[in-house]
C-alpha angles and dihedrals in degrees: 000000000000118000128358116266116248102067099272124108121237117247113205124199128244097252099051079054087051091040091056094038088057098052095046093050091030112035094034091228125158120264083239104051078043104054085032085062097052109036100247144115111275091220085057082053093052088048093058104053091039077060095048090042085050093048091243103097101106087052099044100216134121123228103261130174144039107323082199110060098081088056093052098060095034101112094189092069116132124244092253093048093041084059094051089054095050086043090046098052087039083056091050095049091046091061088042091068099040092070092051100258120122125195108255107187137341145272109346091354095060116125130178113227128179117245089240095060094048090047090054098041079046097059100038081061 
């Protein structure tokens, strides 16, 4: 199973996705019979209906990217949303350094370095 030999990957219609989600949700089949029926790879079969579940099957794309960025730049944000994004960010920075990484830099420069690094490169200077 898996891809196709050849070297070219194999590209399936909406509706043989269709066709496989159906019969999972439907038909109550097993991921396996499923994917053994139509000659493909079971874990291909899960993605599927996660994308259906998730309203992106016919595009085939998964969400990427920061959900928040958008936020970030809307100027026409309220107070109170304005203050659950900061606390947000601040959330996200606070487990950051839990786990021993500082921010070095911004934007494409940005770069995650250990405490412990920072500490060293700081006391050699």
């Amino acid at each position: 199973m898996g891809r196709p030999k050849g070297g070219k990957n194999r590209k399936y219609t909406y509706e043989f996705k269709l066709k496989a989600v159906e019969a999972y949700l439907n038909e109550h089949r097993s991921f396996g019979s499923i994917a053994a029926e139509l000659n493909i790879d079971d874990k291909r079969v899960r993605d599927w209906v996660k994308l259906y579940n998730e309203g992106l099957l016919e595009t085939g794309r998964k969400r990427t990217g920061n959900p928040f960025a958008a936020l970030h730049s809307s100027k026409s944000l309220s107070k109170e949303e304005r203050l659950e994004l900061e606390n947000l960010k601040l959330k996200i920075e606070n487990e950051r350094l839990k786990k021993g990484y500082q921010v070095k830099g911004g934007g494409i420069n940005k770069e995650y370095v250990s405490i412990s690094d920072a500490n060293t490169r700081s006391s050699k200077s």
